[in-house]
KOLKEZA-32011 format. One record per residue (C-alpha): residue number from 1; x, y, z. Coordinates in Angstrom, 1 decimal. Example, Ala and Ser with C-alpha at 12.3 -4.5 7.8 and 13.67 -1.06 7.14 Angstrom:
pos; east; north; up
1; 12.3; -4.5; 7.8
2; 13.7; -1.1; 7.1
//
This chain:
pos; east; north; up
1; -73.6; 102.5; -165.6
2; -69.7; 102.8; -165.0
3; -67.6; 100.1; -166.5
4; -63.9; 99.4; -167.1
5; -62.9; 97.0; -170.0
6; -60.5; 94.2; -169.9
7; -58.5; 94.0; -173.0
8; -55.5; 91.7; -173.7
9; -55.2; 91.4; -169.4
10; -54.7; 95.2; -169.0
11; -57.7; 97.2; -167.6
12; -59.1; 100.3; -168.6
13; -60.2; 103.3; -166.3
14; -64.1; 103.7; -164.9
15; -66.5; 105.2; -167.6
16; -70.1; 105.5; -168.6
17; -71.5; 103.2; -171.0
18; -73.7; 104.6; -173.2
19; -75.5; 102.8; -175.9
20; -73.1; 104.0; -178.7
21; -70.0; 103.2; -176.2
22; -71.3; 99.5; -175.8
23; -71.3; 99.2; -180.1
24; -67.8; 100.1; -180.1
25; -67.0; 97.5; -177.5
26; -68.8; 95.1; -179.0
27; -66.9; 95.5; -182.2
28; -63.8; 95.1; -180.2
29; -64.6; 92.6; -178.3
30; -62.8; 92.8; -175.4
31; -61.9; 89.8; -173.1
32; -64.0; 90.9; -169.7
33; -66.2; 94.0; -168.3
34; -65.6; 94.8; -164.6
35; -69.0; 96.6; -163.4
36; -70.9; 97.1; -159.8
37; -73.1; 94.3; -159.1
38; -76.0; 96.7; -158.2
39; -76.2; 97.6; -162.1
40; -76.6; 94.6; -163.1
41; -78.3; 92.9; -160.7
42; -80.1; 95.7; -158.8
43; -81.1; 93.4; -155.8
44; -78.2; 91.6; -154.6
45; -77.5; 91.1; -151.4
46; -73.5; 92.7; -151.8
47; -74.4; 96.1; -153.0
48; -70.8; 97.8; -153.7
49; -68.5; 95.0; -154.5
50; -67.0; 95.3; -158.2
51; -67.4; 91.6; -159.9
52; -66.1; 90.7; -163.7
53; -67.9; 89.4; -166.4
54; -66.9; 87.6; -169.5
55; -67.9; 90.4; -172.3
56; -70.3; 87.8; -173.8
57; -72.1; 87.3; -170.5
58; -72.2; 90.8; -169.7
59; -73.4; 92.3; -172.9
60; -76.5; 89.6; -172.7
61; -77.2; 91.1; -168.7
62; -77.2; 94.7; -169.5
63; -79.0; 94.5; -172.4
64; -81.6; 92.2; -170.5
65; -81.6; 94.8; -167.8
66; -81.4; 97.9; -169.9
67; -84.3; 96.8; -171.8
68; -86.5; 95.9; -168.3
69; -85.3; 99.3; -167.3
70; -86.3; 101.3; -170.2
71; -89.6; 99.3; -170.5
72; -90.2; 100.4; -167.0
73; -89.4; 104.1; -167.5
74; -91.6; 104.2; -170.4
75; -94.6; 102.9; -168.3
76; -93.9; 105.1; -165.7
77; -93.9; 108.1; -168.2
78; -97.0; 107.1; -170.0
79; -98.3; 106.9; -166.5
80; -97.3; 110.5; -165.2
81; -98.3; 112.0; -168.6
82; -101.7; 110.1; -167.9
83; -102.0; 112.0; -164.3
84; -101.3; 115.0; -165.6
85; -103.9; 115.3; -168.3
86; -106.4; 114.4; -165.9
87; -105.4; 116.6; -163.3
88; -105.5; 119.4; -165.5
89; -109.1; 121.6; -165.4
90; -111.6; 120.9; -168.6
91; -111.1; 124.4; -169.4
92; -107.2; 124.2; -169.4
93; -105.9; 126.4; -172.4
94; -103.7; 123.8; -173.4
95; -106.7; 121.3; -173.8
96; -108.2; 123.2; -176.3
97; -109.1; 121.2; -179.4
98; -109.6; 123.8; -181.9
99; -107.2; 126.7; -183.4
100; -108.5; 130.2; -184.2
101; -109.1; 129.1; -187.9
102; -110.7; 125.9; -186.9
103; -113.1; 127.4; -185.1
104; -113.8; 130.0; -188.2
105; -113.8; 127.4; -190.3
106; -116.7; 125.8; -187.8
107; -118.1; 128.8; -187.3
108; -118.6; 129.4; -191.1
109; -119.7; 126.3; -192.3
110; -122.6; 126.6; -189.0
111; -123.7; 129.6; -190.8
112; -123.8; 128.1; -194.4
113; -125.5; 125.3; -192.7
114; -128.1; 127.3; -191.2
115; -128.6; 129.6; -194.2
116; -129.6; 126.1; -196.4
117; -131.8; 124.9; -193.7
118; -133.4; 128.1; -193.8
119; -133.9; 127.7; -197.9
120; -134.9; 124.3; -198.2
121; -138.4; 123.6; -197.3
122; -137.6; 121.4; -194.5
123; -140.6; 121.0; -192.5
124; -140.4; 122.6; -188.7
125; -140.3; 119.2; -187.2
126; -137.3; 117.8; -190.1
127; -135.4; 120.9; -189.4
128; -135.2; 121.2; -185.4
129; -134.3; 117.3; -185.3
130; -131.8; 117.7; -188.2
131; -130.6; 120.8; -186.3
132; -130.2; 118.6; -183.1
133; -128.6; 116.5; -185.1
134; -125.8; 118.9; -185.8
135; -125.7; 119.7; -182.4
136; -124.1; 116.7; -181.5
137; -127.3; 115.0; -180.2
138; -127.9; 111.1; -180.9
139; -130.9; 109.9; -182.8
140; -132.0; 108.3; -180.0
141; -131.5; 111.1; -177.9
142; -133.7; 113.4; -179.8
143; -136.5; 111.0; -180.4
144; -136.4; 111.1; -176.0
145; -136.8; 114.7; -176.6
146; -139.2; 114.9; -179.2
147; -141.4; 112.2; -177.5
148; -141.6; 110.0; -180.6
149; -140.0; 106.6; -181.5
150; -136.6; 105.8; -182.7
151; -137.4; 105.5; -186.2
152; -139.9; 108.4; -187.1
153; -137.3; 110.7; -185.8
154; -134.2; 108.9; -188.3
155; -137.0; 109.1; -191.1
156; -137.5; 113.0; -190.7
157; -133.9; 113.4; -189.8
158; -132.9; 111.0; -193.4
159; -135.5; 113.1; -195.1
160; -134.4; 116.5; -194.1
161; -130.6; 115.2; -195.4
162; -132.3; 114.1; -198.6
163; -133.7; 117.6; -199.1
164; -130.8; 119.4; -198.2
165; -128.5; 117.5; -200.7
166; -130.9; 118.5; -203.6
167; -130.8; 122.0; -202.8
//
């Protein structure tokens, strides 16, 4: 926003006001602003003339309006940035949630995982739920699968965790 000051009757020259800008004035206090009605009252009906303000006054409209402004802008990004993630493809490199040693580290602890299901005497039926399980299956989802109730397939699934903590 371009603004000139009026200080002890004499006015300044046109200039941006920035946030640190409109600290100093504040601390100086001067008598009047002179500003474009369009900045701070963006729908008025004389776009173009140049109106003054008591400082007071004017400080209390821009900072209304700057902070409606900047409220705005911030929805609009949050928006945008919304849009753009789900525009982007599922297999978009950037999307990808895991880093090369994440997905060692994943990789690893599967195959520790696998070696102690091997080792400890889980039944076949405790061991391909618990693996399901791991697979990022709900209980109720394998118990659809297995075509058995809720609670048998939490008891072998509890069980096979039981064991598996012992070894």
């Amino acid at each position: 926003m371009l603004i000139k000051i009026v200080q002890n009757g004499i006015e300044s020259d046109w200039f941006q006001l920035t946030k640190k800008a409109h600290r100093e004035l504040i601390k100086k206090k001067p008598e009047a602003a002179i500003v474009h009605i369009e900045d701070v009252y963006p729908e008025s009906p004389d776009t173009g003339r140049v109106i003054r303000l008591d400082f007071r006054l004017f400080t209390v409209l821009t900072r209304e309006f700057k902070l409606e402004d900047l409220k705005q802008e911030k929805r609009d990004e949050r928006h945008v940035e919304k849009l753009r993630l789900e525009a982007r493809p599922a297999n978009a490199p950037e999307l990808a949630s895991k880093t090369l040693d994440e997905q060692y580290i994943s990789e690893e602890q599967t195959e520790r995982l696998s070696a102690a299901v091997a080792q400890a005497k889980l039944t076949p039926t405790q061991r391909r739920r618990f693996l399901l399980l791991e697979s990022g299956l709900t209980i109720h989802d394998i118990a659809k699968a297995e075509n058995c109730g809720y609670n048998a397939a939490l008891d072998s699934i509890q069980w096979a965790k039981k064991k598996l903590k012992n070894f």
